[in-house]
Structure formats: C-alpha cells, structure tokens
C-alpha positions in Angstrom: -50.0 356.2 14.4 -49.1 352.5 13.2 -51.9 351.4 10.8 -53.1 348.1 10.6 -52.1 346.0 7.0 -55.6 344.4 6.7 -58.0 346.7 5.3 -61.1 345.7 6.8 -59.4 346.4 10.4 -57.7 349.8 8.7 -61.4 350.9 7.7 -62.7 350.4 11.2 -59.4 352.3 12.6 -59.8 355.3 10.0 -63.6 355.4 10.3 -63.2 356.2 14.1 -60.4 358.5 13.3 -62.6 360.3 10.7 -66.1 361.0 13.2 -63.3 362.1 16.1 -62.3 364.8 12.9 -66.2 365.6 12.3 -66.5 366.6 15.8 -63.6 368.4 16.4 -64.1 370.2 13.1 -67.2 371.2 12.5 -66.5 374.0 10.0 -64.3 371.9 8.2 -66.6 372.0 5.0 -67.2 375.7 4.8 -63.1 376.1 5.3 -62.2 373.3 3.0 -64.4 375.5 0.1 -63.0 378.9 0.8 -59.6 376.7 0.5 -60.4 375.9 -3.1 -58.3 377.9 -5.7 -60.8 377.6 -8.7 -58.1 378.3 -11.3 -56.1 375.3 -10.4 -59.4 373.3 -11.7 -59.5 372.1 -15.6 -62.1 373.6 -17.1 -65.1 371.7 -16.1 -69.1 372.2 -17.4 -70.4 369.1 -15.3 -68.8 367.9 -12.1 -69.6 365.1 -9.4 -70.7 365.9 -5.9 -71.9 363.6 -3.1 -74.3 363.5 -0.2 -72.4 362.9 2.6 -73.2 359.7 4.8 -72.1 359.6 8.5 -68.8 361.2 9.5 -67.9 362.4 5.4 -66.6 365.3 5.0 -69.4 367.4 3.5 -69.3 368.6 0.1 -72.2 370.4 -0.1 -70.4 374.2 0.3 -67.8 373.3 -2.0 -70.6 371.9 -4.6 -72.5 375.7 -4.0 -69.3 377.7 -4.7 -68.5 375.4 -7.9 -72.5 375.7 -9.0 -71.8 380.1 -8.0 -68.5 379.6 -10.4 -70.7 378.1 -13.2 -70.5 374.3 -13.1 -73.5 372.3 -13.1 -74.1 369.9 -10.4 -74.3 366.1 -10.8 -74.9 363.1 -8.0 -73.9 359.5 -8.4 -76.7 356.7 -8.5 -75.6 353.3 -7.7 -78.0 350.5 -9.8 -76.2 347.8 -8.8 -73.8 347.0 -6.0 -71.1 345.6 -8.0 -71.4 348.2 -11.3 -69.9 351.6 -11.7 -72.0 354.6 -10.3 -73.5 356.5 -13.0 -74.4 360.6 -12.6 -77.4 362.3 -13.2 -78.1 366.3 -13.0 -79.7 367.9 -9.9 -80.8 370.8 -9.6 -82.1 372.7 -6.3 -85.7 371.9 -5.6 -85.6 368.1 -7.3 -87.5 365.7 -5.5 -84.9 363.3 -4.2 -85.0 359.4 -5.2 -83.0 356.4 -2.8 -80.6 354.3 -4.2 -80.2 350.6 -3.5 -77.6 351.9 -0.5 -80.1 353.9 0.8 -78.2 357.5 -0.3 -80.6 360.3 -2.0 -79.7 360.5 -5.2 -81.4 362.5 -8.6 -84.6 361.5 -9.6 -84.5 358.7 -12.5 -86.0 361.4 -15.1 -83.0 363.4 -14.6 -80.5 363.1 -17.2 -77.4 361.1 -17.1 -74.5 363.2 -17.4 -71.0 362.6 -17.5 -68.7 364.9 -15.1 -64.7 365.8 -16.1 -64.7 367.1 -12.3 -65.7 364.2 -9.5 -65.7 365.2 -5.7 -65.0 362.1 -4.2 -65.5 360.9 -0.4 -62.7 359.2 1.4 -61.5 357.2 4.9 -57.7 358.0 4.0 -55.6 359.6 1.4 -51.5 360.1 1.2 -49.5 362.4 -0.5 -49.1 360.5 -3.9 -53.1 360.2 -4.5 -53.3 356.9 -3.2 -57.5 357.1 -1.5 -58.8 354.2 0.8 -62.6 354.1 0.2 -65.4 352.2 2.3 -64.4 349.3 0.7 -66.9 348.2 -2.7 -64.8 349.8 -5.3 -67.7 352.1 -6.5 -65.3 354.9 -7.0 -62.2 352.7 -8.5 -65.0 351.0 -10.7 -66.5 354.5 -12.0 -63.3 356.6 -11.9 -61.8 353.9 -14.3 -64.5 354.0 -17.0 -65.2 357.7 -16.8 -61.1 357.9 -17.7 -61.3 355.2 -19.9 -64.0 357.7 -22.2 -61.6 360.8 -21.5 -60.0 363.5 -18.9 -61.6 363.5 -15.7 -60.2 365.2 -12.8 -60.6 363.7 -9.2 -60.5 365.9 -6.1 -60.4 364.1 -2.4 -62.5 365.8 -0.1 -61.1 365.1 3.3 -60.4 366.3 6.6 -56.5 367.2 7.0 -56.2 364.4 9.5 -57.1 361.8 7.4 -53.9 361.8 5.8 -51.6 358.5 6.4 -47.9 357.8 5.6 -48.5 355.5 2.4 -51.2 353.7 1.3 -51.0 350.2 -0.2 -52.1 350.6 -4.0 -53.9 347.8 -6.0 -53.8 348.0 -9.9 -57.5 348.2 -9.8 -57.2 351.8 -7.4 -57.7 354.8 -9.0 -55.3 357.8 -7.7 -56.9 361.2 -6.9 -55.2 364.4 -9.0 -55.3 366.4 -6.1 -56.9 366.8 -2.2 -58.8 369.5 -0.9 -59.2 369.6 3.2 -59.7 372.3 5.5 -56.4 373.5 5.7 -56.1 373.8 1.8 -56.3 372.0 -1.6 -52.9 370.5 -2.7 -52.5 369.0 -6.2 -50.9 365.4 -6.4 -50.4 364.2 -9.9 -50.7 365.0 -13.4 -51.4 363.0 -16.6 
C-alpha cells in the first residue's frame, strides 16, 4: 500500500486501516499480552498504560498481566493541550476523573508518579521504532522529558497490520524500544 507524504491525509489513511484491524481482530489485546515475554522488560516498579479511545489497540490485558507480574499501574493526564502528559497511580476501584480530551484518567488526589515502562498507543510504527501518533505530540513531548530525567522504556502497542515500510522521522519524534502486537513483541533499539 503506497502511503500518502502529508500526514494529516496518512492519519486519516492509517486511522481507517486501524478500525478495519479492530474488527477483524477482536482478540488482538488478549493475544498481544500472552505475546509479551516479561524478561525482555527492564526492570520496572511503575509503568504507563492507557485507556484506549476508538479503534486503539487495548492495553488493558497487557496492563493486568504486568500489575499480576508486580508493576504498579499508572494513566497519563493531560493539563494542557500543548504540555507533556503527566502520570498518576490507579488502582482498581478509583473513581475515574476526565481530562481536558475527554479520556478517564486518575483522580487528581492520586499521586503523580513517574513510569521507566510506558505503553504507548499508535496509528503506525516500522521496524526501526519510528511511531506516527494522532498528531499533538503528547507522547514525543512526554517521552522526551521522562528520558531527559533517566531510562524509560517505550513499548508500541499495535495491531500487526499497522506496520508501514518507513516512517518519516522528525528530530522532535521519540522512537519506541520495542513493539508488541498480536502476533508477538519484537525489540527495536537499544540505548
């Protein structure tokens, strides 16, 4: 498939791509967290999950079999639309809050954490770590000053099919360290 090279038109091509993947695959989530070899992981205490919004692969199995393994589970918060997310703990049975995007998030009494493990969402990936986002720089933003204060490991969550060829990479993108999908996790760089 020949991608478009404007990004807004490659969003609205990859979004369509990704809900066609959501419905073809609906045990994608529960296959992509059996896929997870848990010793490949640093060792983590706090990682980064995400409620998943529309066609996104969900992380929530993957986030139940890390919390089973021991981590403890954070969610980002967005304050403002052009700042880095921040995390805060959740735990099962918190009261959940909306954030200025409208996404359930921790409530603002739960601490602020910072997580060495991130689960992030995607529209594309390739095999070098380049991600494509929705387009606001949230992650880029966040993964940039959370490795700016130290290690932190980022793992795409994706569907297989949202693979491309190569991705265009801007100085400001942050590369993933590896990609988990349903047909298995596969490790793509290393600092």
């Amino acid at each position: 498939m020949n991608l478009p090279p404007d990004k807004t038109k490659l969003r609205s091509v990859l979004r369509k791509r990704r809900r066609a993947l959501d419905a073809a695959r609906p045990d994608a989530a529960q296959a992509a967290a059996a896929a997870l070899p848990l010793d490949a992981l640093p060792a983590f205490e706090w990682f980064a999950s995400y409620h998943a919004v529309g066609s996104e692969l969900d992380p929530a199995p993957l986030a139940a079999r890390l919390v089973k393994a021991g981590g403890r589970l954070a969610l980002p918060v967005t304050l403002a639309a052009d700042a880095p997310l921040i995390f805060r703990a959740w735990r099962a049975g918190d009261e959940p809050q909306i954030d200025v995007f409208g996404v359930p998030t921790p409530p603002p009494e739960a601490p602020q954490v910072t997580p060495t493990l991130v689960i992030c969402p995607l529209l594309a990936f390739d095999k070098a770590g380049g991600r494509l986002g929705q387009g606001g720089g949230h992650y880029d933003r966040t993964l940039a000053a959370l490795r700016a204060r130290g290690p932190v490991f980022v793992l795409g969550l994706a569907y297989a099919g949202q693979e491309v060829e190569a991705l265009v990479m801007e100085p400001h993108d942050q590369r993933l360290d590896a990609i988990l999908t349903e047909n298995g996790y596969t490790e793509v760089r290393k600092d």
